[in-house]
TIVEX-400453 format. One record per residue (C-alpha): residue number from 1; x, y, z. Coordinates in nm, 3 decimals. Layout:
# residues N
+-----+---------+---------+---------+
! pos !       u !       v !       w !
+-----+---------+---------+---------+
! NUM !       X !       Y !       Z !
...
+-----+---------+---------+---------+
This chain:
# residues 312
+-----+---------+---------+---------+
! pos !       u !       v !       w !
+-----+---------+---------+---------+
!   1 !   0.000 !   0.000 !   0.000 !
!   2 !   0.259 !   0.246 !   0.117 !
!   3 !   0.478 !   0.172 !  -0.200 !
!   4 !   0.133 !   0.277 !  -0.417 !
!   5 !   0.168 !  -0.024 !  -0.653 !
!   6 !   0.476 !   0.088 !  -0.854 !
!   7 !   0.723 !  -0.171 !  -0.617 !
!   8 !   0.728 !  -0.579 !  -0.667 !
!   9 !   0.867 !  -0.647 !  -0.323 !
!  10 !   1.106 !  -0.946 !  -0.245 !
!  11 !   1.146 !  -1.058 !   0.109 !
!  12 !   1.452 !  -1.311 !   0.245 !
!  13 !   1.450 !  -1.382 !   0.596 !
!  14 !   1.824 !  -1.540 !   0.549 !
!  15 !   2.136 !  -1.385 !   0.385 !
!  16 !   2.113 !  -1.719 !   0.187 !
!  17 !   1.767 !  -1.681 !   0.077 !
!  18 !   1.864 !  -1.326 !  -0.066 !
!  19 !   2.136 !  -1.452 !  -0.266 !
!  20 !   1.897 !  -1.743 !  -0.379 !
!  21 !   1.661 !  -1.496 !  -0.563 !
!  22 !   1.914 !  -1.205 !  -0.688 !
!  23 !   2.069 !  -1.525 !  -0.859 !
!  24 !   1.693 !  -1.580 !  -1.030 !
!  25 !   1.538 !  -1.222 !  -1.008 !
!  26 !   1.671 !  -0.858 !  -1.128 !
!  27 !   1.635 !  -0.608 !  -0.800 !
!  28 !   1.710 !  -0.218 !  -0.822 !
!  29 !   1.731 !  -0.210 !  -0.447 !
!  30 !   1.813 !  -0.363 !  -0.122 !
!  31 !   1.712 !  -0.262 !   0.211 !
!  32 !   1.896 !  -0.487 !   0.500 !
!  33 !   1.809 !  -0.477 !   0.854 !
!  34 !   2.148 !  -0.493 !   1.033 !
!  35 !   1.977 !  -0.744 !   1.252 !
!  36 !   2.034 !  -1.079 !   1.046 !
!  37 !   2.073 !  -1.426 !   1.150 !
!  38 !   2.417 !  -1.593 !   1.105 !
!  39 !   2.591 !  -1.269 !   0.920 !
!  40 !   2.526 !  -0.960 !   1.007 !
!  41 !   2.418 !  -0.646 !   0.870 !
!  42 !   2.733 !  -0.518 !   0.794 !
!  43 !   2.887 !  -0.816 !   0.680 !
!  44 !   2.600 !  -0.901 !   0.445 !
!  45 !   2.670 !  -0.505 !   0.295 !
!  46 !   3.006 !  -0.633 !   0.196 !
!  47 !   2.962 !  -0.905 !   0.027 !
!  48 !   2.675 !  -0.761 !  -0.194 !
!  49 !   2.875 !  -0.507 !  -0.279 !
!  50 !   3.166 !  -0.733 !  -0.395 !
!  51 !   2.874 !  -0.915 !  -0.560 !
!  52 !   2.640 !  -0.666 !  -0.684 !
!  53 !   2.839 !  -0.388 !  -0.722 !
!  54 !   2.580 !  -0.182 !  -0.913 !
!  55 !   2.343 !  -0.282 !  -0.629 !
!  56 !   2.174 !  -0.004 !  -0.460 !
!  57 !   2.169 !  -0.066 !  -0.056 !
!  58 !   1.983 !   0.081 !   0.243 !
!  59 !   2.020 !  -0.025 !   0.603 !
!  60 !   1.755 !  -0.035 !   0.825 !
!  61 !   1.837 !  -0.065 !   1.219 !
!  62 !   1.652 !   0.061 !   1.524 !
!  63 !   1.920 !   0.226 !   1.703 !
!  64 !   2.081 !   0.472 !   1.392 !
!  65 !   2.425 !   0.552 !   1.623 !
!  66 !   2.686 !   0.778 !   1.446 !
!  67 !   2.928 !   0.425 !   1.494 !
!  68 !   2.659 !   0.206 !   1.286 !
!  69 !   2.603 !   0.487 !   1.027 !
!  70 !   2.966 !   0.529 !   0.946 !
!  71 !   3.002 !   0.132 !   0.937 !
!  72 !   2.725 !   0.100 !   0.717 !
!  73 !   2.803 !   0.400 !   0.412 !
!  74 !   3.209 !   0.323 !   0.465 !
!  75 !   3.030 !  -0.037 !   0.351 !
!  76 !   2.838 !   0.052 !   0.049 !
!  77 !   2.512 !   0.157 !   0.194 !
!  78 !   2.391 !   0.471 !   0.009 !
!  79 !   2.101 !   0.516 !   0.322 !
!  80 !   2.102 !   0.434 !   0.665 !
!  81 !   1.759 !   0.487 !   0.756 !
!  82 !   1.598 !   0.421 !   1.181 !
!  83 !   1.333 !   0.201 !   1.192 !
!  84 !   1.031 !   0.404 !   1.201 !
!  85 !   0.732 !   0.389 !   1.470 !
!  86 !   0.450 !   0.561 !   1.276 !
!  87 !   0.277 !   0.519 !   0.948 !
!  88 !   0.364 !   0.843 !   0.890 !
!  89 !   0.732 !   0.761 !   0.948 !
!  90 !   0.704 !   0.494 !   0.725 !
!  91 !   0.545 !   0.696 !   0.485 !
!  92 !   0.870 !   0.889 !   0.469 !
!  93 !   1.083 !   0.583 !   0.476 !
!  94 !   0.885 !   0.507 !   0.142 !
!  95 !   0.926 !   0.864 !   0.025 !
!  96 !   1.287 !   0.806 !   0.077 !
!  97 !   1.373 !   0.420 !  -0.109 !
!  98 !   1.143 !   0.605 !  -0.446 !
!  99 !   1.405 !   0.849 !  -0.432 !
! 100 !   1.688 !   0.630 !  -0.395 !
! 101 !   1.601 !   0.413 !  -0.662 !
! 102 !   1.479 !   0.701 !  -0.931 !
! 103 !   1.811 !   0.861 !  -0.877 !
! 104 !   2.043 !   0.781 !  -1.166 !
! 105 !   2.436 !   0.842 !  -1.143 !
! 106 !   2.600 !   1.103 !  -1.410 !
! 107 !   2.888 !   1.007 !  -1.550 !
! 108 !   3.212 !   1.058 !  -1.359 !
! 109 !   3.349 !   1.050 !  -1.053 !
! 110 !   3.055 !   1.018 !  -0.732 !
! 111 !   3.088 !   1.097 !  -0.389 !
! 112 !   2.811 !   1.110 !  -0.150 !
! 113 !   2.587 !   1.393 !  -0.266 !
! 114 !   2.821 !   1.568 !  -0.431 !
! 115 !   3.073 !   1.564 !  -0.786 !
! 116 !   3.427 !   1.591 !  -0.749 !
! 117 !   3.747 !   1.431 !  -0.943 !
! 118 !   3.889 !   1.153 !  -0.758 !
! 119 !   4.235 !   1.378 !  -0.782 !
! 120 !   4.078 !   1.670 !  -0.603 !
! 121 !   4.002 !   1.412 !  -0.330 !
! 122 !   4.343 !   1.272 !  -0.278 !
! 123 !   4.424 !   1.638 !  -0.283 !
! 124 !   4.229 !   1.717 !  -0.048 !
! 125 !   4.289 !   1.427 !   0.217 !
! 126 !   4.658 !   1.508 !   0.167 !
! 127 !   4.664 !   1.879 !   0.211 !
! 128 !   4.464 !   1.805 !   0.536 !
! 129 !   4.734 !   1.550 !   0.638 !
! 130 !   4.436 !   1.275 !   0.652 !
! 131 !   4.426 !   0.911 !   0.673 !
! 132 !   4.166 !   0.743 !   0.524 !
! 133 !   4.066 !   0.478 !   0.233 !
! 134 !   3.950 !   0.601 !  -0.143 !
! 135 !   3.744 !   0.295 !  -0.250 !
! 136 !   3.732 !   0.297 !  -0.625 !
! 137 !   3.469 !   0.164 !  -0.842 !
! 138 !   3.450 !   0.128 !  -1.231 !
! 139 !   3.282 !  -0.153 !  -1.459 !
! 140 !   3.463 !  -0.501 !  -1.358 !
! 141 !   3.777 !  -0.280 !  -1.156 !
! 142 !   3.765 !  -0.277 !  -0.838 !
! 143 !   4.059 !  -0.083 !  -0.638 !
! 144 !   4.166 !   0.073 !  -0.297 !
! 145 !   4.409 !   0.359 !  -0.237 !
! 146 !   4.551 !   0.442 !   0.100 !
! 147 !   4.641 !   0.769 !   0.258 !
! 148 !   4.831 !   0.789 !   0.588 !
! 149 !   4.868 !   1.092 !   0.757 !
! 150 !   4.872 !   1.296 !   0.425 !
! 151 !   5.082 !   1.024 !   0.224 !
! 152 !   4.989 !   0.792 !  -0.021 !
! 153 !   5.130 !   0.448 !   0.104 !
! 154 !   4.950 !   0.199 !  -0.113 !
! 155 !   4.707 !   0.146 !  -0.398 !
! 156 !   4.574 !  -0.180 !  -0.585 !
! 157 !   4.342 !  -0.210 !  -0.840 !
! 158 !   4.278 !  -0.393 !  -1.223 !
! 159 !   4.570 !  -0.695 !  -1.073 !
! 160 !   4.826 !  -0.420 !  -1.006 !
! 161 !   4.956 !  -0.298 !  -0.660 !
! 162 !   5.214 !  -0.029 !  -0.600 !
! 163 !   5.241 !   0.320 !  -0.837 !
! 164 !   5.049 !   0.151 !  -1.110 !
! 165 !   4.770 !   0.061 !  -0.939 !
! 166 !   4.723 !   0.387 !  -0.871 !
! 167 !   4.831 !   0.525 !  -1.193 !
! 168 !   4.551 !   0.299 !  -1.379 !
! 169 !   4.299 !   0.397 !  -1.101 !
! 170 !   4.330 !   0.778 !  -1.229 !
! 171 !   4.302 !   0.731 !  -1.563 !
! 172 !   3.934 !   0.576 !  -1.511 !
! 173 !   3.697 !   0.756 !  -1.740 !
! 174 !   3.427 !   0.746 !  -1.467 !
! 175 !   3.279 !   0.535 !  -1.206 !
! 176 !   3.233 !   0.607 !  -0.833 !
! 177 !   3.431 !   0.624 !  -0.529 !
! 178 !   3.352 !   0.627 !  -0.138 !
! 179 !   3.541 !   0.732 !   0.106 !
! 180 !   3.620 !   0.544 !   0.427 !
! 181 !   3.796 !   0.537 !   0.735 !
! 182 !   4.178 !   0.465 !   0.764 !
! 183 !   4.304 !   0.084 !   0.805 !
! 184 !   4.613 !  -0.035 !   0.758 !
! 185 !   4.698 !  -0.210 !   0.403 !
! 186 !   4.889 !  -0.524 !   0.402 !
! 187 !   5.159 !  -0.373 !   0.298 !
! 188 !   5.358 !  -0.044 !   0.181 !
! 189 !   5.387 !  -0.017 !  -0.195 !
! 190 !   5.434 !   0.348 !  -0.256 !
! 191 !   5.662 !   0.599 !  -0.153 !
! 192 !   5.752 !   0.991 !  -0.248 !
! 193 !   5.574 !   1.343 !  -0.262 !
! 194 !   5.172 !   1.294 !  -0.307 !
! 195 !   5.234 !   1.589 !  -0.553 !
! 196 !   5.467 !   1.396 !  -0.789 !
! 197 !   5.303 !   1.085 !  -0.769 !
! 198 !   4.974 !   1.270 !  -0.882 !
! 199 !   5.163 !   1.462 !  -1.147 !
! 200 !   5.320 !   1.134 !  -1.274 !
! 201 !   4.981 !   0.950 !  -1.277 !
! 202 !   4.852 !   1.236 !  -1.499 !
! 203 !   5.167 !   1.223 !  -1.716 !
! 204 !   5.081 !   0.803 !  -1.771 !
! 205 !   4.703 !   0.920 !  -1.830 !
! 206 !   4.744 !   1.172 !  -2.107 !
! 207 !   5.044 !   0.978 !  -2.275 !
! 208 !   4.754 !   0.704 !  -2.246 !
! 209 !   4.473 !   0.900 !  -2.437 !
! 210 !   4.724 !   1.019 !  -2.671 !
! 211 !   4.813 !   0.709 !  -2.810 !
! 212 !   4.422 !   0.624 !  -2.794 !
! 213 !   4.334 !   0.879 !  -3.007 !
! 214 !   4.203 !   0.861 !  -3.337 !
! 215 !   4.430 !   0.917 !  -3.614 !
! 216 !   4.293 !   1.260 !  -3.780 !
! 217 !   4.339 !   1.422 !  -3.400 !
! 218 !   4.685 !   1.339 !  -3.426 !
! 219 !   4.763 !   1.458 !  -3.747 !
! 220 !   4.521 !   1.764 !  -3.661 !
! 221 !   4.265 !   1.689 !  -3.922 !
! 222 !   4.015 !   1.648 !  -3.640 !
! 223 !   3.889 !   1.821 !  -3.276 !
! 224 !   4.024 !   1.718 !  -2.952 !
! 225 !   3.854 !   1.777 !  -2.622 !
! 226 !   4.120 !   1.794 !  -2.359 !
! 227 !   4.073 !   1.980 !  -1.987 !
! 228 !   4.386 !   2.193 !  -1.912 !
! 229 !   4.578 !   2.118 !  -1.635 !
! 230 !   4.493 !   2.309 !  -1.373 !
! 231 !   4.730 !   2.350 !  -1.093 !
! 232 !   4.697 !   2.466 !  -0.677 !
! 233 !   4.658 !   2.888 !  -0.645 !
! 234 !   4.517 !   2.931 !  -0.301 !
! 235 !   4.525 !   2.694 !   0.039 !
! 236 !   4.458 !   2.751 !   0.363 !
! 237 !   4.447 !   2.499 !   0.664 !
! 238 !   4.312 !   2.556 !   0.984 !
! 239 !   4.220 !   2.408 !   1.319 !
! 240 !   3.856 !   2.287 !   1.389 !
! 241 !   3.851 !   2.630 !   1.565 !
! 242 !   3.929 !   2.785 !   1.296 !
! 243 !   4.309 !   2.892 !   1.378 !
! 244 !   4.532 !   2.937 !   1.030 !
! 245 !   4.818 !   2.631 !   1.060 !
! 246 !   4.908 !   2.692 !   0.716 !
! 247 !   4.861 !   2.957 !   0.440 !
! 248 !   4.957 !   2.956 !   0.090 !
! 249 !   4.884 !   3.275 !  -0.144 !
! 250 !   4.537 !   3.273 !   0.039 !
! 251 !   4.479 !   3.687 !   0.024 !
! 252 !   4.233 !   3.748 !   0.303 !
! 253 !   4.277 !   3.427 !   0.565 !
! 254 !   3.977 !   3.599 !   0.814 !
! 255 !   3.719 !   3.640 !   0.549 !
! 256 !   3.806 !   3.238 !   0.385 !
! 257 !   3.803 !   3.114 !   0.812 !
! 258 !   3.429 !   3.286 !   0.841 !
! 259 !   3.354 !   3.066 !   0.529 !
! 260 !   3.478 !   2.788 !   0.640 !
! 261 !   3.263 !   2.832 !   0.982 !
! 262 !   2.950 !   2.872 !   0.773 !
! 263 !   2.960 !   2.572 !   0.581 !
! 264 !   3.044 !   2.388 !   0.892 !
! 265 !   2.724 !   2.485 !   1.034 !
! 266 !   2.509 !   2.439 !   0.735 !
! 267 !   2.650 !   2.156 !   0.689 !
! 268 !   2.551 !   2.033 !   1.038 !
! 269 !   2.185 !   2.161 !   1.007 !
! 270 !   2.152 !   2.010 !   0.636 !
! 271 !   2.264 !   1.674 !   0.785 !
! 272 !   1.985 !   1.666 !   1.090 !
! 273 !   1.734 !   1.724 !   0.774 !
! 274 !   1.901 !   1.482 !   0.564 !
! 275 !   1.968 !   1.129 !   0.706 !
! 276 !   2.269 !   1.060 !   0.497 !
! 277 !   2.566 !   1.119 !   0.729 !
! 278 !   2.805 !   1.407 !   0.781 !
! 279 !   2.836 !   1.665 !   0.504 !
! 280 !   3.229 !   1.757 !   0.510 !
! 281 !   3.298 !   1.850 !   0.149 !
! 282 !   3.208 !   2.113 !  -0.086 !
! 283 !   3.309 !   2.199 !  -0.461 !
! 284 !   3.254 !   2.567 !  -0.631 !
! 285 !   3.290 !   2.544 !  -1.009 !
! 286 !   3.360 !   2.844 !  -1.208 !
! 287 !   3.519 !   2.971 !  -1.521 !
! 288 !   3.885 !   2.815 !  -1.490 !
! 289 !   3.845 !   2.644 !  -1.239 !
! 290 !   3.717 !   2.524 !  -0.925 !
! 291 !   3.718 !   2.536 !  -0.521 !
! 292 !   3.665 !   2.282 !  -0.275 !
! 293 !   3.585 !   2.348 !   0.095 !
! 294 !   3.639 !   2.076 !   0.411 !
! 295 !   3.507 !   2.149 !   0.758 !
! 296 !   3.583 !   1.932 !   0.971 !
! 297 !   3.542 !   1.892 !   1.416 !
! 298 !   3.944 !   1.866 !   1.407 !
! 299 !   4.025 !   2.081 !   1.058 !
! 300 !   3.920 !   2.340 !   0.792 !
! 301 !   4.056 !   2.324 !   0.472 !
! 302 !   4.005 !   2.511 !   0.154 !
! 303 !   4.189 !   2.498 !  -0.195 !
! 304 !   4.107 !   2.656 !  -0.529 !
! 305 !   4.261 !   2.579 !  -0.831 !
! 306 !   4.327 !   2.708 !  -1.179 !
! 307 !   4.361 !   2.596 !  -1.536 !
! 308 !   4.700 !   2.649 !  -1.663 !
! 309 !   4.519 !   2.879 !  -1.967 !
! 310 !   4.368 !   3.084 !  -1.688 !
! 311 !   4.425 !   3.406 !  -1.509 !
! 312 !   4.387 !   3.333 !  -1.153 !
+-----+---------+---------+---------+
């Protein structure tokens, strides 16, 4: 009733059973209560997303703690949604899954709610001296790329581990990424300047599309459609309180620290309205270039960048 006759509903009451019928039947969503017999929640997240990548997931759970939302998006769940206890909350919940499964991806890079490069990110985490995961997604490829403390340490991907991994991981075409908290790799495969290694990666990527090219581009008898580089004009990084720790060609530090503060606080309001987690990221495009903000409890950052053809 509540999903007015537009849903053909599936139910499993086994992690076994589920499998069973996405083997037989086509499904545009999942919604899995994290309280399952034999494998959990979280577990059962996993493993349809190294399944069903493509699979669109919601949790359901009747205690929605910060700890179980952050489990649950850092393992492919695009919702975590509490267990209602009205028919008007479930009415919303409804609302909510229509949404979720009308929504289609554009092509590109995808983070949560917003559209970024998956360089800008790396950027970002290591101008913020983060540590965290970049899980990459793209057709059959599946890859990881780890940042420690501001460094890229390791990367695999496509069968390759090391500098290529992470070379072939940036010259995706599109795809989608998700960002998750840090954990160790099982080992240490890259070394050197996050800068260089980025600039190298985009070295192998346009050498790559060169040679990929048809014929009457290379000889000129045809249009190419190539971004310009863009390179770093402006950073700023700050404490959570909003104290400058370090400042690079940023012209008026007090006025970008009051921006920072605001979009830490709509961001905090938008994600009380919102059920999707913390909002910690936003990009400004413009003409030559772009801007991406990051207010976080324990750091501010801020970065704009430039095309090489522009004036900044």
């Amino acid at each position: 009733m509540l999903s007015t006759g537009t849903w053909e509903i599936h139910l499993a009451n086994t992690a076994q059973v589920a499998l069973d019928l996405l083997k037989r039947q086509s499904v545009d969503l999942a919604v899995v209560d994290m309280n399952m017999p034999l494998l959990d929640g979280i577990q059962f997240l996993n493993l349809l997303g190294k399944r069903y990548p493509n699979l669109k997931k919601v949790t359901l759970t009747a205690f929605a703690t910060e700890e179980k939302r952050s489990q649950c998006l850092a393992n492919g769940a695009e919702l975590v949604i509490e267990k209602p206890r009205t028919p008007d909350g479930f009415k919303s919940v409804f609302a909510m899954l229509d949404d979720l499964v009308s929504w289609t991806p554009q092509q590109g890079f995808q983070g949560m709610l917003r559209r970024v490069g998956l360089q800008d990110v790396i950027q970002m985490e290591c101008l913020g001296r983060n540590s965290s995961v970049l899980e990459v997604r793209y057709e059959q490829i599946h890859g990881r790329i780890f940042i420690e403390d501001g460094s890229i340490i390791h990367a695999y991907g496509d069968g390759l581990s090391g500098e290529p991994a992470l070379q072939r991981l940036l010259a995706l075409p599109g795809g989608s990424f998700e960002l998750m908290p840090f954990a160790a790799p099982p080992k240490r495969s890259i070394e050197g300047q996050w800068e260089s290694l980025l600039m190298e990666a985009a070295r192998v990527r346009d050498e790559g599309a060169a040679e990929a090219a048809p014929k009457e581009n290379k000889d000129g008898k045809g249009p190419t459609s190539t971004m310009p580089p863009a390179r770093v004009v402006e950073t700023l990084i700050c404490s959570g309180q909003g104290e400058p720790l370090f400042n690079d060609k940023c012209a008026d530090v007090n006025a970008r620290v009051e921006r920072l503060k605001k979009i830490a606080a709509q961001a905090a309001e938008l994600a009380k309205l919102v059920p999707l987690g913390n909002f910690d990221r936003l990009e400004m495009q413009f003409t030559g270039g772009r801007a991406i903000a990051q207010a976080r409890a324990d750091r501010m950052v801020f970065v704009r960048t430039a095309h090489q053809t522009a004036t900044s």
